[in-house]
N, C-alpha and C positions, 0 to 999 in steps of 0.2 A: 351808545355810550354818551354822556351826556359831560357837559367842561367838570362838573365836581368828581364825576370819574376817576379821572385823571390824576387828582391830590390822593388816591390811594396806591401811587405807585412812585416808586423811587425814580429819578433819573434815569441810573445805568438800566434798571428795568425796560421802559421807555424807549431807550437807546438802543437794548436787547431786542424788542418786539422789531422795532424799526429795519435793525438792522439784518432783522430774518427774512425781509419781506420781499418776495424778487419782484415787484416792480421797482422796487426803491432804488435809483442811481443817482448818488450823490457821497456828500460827504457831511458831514455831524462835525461841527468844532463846538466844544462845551468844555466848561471849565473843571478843572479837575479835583477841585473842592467844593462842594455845592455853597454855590449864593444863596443867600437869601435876602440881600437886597441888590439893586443898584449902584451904591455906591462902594467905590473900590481903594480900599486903602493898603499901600505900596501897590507890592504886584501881585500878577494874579497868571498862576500857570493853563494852559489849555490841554487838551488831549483832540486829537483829531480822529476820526473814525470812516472806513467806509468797510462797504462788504464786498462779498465776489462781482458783481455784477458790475465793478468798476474797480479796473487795474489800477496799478501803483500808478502808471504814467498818466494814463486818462485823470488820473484825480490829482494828481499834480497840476496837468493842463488846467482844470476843473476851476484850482485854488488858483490860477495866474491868470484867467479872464476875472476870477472876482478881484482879485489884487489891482488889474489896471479898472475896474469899474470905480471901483472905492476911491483908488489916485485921481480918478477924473472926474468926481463928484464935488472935489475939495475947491 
């Protein structure tokens, strides 16, 4: 597959393929309106996603080690 690939698939597609994959343990935060730039005018809602291979709690834990990474970069 090569990067221009990739622009023949939608987001949630993407998100779909990802989130079939059993090595994948994690979590997807992506916006719930597709961007198409950088810039962000008011607000901008998110959708969080993961799959079986990481429970509700693990991926809570998951999202509160990057929460204090983030806080402690600033």
């Amino acid at each position: 597959m090569t990067p221009g690939d990739l622009e023949l698939f939608s987001t949630d597609e993407l998100i779909d393929e990802l989130m079939s994959r059993s090595t994948f343990q994690g979590v997807v935060v992506h916006s719930r309106d597709e961007a198409k730039n950088r810039d962000w005018i008011g607000e901008r809602i998110f959708n969080l996603r993961h799959n079986a291979n990481l429970g509700l709690e693990e991926a809570g834990r998951l999202l509160e080690v990057i929460r204090q990474h983030i806080a402690t970069e600033r």
